[in-house]
C-alpha positions in Angstrom: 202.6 -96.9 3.2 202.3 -93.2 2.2 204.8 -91.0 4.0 204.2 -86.9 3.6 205.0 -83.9 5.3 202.3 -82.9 7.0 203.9 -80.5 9.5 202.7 -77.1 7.4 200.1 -75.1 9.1 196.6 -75.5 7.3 194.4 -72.5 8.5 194.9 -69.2 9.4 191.6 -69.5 11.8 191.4 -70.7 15.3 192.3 -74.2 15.3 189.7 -76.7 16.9 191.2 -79.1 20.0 191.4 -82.1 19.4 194.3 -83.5 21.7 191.7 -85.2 23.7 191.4 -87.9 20.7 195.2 -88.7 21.6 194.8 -89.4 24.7 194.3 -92.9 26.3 192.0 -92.2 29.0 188.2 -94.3 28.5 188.8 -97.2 30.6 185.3 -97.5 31.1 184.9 -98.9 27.8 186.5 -101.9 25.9 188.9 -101.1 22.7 187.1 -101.5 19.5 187.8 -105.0 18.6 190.1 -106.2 15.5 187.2 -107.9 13.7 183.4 -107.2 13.8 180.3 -108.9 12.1 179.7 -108.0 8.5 176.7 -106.4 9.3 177.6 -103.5 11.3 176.5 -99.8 11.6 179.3 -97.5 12.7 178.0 -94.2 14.6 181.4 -91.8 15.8 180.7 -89.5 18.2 184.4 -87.1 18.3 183.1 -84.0 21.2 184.9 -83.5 23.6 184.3 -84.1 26.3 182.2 -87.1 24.7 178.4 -87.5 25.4 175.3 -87.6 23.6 172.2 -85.7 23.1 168.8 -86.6 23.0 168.4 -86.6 19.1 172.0 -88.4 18.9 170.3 -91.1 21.2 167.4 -91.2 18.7 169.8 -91.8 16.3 171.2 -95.0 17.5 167.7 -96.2 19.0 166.1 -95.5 15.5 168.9 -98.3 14.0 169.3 -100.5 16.5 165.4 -100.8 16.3 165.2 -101.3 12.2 168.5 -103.5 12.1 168.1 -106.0 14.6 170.5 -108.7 13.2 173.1 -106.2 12.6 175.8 -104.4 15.2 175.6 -101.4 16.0 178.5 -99.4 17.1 178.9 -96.3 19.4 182.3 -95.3 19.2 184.0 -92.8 21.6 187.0 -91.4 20.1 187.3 -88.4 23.0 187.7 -89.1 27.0 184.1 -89.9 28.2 182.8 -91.9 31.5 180.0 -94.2 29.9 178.0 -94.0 33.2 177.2 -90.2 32.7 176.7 -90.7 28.7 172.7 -89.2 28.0 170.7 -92.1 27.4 173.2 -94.7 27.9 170.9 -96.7 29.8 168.1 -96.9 27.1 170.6 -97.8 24.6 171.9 -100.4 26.9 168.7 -102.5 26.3 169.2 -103.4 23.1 171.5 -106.3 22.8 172.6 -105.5 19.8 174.1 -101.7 20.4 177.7 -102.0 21.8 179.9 -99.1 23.1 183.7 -98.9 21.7 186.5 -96.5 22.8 189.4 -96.1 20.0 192.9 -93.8 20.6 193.1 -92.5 17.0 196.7 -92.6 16.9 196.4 -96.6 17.6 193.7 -96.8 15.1 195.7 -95.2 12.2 198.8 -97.3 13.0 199.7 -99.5 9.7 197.2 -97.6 8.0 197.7 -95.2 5.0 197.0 -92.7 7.4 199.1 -93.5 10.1 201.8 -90.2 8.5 199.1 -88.2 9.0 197.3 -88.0 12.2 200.2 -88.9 13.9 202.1 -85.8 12.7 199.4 -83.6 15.0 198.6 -81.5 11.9 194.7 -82.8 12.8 195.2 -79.9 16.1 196.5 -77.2 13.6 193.4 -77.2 11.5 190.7 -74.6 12.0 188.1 -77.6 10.7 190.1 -80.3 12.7 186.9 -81.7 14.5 185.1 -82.3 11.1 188.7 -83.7 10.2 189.1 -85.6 12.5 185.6 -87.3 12.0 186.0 -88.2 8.3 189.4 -89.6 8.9 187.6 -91.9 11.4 184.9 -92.7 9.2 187.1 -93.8 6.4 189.4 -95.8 8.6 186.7 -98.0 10.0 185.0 -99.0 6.5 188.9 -99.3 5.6 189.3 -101.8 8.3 185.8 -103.2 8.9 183.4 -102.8 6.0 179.8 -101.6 6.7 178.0 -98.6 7.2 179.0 -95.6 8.9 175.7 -93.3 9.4 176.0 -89.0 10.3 174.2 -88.9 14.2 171.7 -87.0 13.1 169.3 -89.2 11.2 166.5 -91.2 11.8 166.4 -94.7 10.0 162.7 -95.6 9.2 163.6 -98.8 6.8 166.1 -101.8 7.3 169.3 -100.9 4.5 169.8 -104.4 4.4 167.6 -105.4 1.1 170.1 -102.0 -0.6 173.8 -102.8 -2.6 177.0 -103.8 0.0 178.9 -100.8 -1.3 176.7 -97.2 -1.8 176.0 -93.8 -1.0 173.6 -91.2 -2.3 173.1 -88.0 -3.6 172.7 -84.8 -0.9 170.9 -83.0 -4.1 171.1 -83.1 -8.1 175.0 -81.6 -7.7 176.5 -84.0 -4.4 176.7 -87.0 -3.6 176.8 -87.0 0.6 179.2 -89.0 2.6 177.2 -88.6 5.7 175.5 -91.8 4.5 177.9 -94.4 3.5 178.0 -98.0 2.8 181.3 -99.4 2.0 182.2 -103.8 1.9 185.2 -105.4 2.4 185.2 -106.8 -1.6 187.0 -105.7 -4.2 184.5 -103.1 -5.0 184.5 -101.7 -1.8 188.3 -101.8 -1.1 188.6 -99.5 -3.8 186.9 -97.0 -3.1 188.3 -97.1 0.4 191.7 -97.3 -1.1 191.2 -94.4 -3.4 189.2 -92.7 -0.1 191.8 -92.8 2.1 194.5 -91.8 -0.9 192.3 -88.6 -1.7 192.3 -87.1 1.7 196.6 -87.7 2.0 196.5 -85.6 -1.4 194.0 -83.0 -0.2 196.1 -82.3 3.0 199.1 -81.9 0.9 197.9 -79.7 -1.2 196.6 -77.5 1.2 193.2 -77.5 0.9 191.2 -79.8 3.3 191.4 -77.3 6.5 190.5 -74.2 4.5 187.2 -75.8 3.6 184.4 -78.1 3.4 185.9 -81.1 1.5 183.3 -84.0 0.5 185.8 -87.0 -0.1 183.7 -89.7 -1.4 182.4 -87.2 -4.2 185.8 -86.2 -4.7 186.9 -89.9 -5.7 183.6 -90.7 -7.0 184.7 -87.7 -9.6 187.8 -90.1 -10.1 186.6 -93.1 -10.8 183.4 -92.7 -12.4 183.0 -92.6 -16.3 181.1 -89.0 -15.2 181.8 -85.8 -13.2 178.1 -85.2 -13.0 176.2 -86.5 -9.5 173.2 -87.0 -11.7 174.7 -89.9 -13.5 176.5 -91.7 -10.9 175.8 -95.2 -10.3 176.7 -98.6 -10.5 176.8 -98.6 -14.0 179.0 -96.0 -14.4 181.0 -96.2 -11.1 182.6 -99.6 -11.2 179.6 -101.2 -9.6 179.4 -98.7 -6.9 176.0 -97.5 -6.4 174.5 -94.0 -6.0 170.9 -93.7 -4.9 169.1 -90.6 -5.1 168.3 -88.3 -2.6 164.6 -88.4 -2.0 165.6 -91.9 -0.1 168.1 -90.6 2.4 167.9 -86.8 2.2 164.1 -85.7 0.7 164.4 -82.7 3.2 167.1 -80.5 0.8 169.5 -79.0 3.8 168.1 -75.5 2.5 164.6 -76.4 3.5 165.7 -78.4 6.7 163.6 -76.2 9.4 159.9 -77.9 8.1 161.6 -81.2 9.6 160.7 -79.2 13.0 157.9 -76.9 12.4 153.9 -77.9 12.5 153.6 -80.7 9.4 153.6 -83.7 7.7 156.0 -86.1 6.8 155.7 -85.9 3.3 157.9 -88.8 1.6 157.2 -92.0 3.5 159.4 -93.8 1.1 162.8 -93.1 2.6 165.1 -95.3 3.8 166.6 -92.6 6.2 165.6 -88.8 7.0 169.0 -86.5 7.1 167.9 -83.6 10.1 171.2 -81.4 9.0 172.4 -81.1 12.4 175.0 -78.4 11.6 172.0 -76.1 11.3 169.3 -77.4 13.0 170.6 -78.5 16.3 169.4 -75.3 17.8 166.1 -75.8 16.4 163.3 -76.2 18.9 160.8 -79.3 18.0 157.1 -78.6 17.8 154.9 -82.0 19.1 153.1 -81.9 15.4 156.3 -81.7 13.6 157.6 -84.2 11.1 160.7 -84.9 13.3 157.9 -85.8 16.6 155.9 -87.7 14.5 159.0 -89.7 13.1 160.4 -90.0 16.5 157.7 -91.2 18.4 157.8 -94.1 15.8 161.0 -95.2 15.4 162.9 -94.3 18.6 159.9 -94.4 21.2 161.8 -95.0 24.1 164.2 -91.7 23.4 161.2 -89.7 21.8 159.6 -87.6 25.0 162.9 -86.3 26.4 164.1 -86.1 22.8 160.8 -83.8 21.7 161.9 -81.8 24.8 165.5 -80.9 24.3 
């Protein structure tokens, strides 16, 4: 166990609230069990108070719809009544989406990062939300194995036929952790390992609140025979793979906005379609827009109200 100081304050911004993650309060939902089926899909939703929007919802309908042997997980880590949740009743017809809560104190406990988030230093960082998200990510593929997706994608192909442990590159410089494929072999407890080992450092030495911090680059820089994104892979990451972008992001986050203006989809190839929801949330969604048109395919039941929002 790795035991740190993590008392110091990080950022001289506003910190983000995040005490609502401590606190035991979503008895409408069960606990998120201690073992789960090799095939599952983690989505985290961390607001507070919890809910989801309509492209969130398209989100989970678009996996639940292309993985239908696998689980897919909706996990709650703020207070939120499941009754009131956006489109909890769509999702609820699919038997294979289930509906977790987690206390992420609990879920750190006997972890490498049980130090960490229980000293509170999560509630003194100005990027705590984001924070508090990755550390979540990393602990369920650190517990679990299986794939933790951003919540705002769409997933037009199954990512079952793809490697047990990958991720893939935002753009020819980064490789993106919104997308993330980690096992429970030796390949992928490495990674995790060295995962959850890189963000103790980076909060020690100061650096993870001030800014963006990309973790799985950062110990992909590590432990591949390369620094450069462009030459990650199996090969040269110990059998970790790196697939390129044009399958999971072929909309650059520079160019997101043509995912919502009058258009085409123009690579039908991909695996996934990344909507950069840190700048397009606000977005409105035209009804000829690459994002309707992939919508109305792969989450038909969320696509009217979703086109709408």
């Amino acid at each position: 166990m790795i035991h740190m100081d993590f008392g110091q304050e990080f950022s001289r911004g506003p910190p983000a609230n995040v005490s609502c993650h401590y606190v035991n309060s979503n008895f409408s939902l069960p606990l998120l069990q201690s073992t789960l089926p090799q095939r599952s899909i983690f989505f985290h939703q961390t607001s507070c108070p919890a809910n989801l929007t309509p492209r969130q919802v398209c989100s989970i309908e678009s996996a639940a719809r292309t993985h239908p042997a696998w689980q897919i997980n909706v996990i709650f880590s703020g207070p939120v009544h499941l009754e009131t949740v956006n489109g909890v009743k769509l999702l609820k017809s699919f038997t294979n989406i289930k509906f977790w809560t987690i206390n992420i104190k609990d879920f750190a406990t006997n972890t490498p990062l049980e130090g960490l988030v229980s000293s509170g230093v999560l509630s003194k960082c100005k990027w705590g939300m984001e924070r508090t998200r990755d550390v979540l990510k990393y602990l369920s593929l650190y517990r679990f194995g299986g794939i933790f997706l951003d919540l705002d994608i769409i997933i037009a192909r199954t990512l079952g036929s793809l490697a047990r442990n990958w991720a893939a590159r935002e753009n020819a410089n980064k490789v993106g952790d919104g997308i993330l494929a980690i096992s429970k072999n030796s390949i992928g407890h490495n990674i995790t390992d060295a995962a959850i080992r890189y963000i103790v450092s980076i909060y020690k030495n100061n650096d993870w609140c001030k800014e963006s911090q990309d973790v799985v680059m950062g110990v992909l820089q590590e432990l591949c025979s390369t620094p450069d994104a462009n030459y990650m892979s199996a090969a040269t990451c110990n059998g970790f793979e790196v697939y390129g972008s044009q399958f999971f992001y072929p909309i650059e986050k520079q160019s997101a906005r043509e995912y919502f203006v009058p258009g085409e989809v123009q690579d039908l190839s991909a695996y996934i379609y990344h909507l950069w929801g840190d700048v397009t949330n606000g977005y409105k969604i035209s009804k000829s827009s690459p994002y309707s048109k992939l919508a109305r395919r792969f989450c038909p039941f969320n696509s009217l109200l979703n086109i709408k929002k």
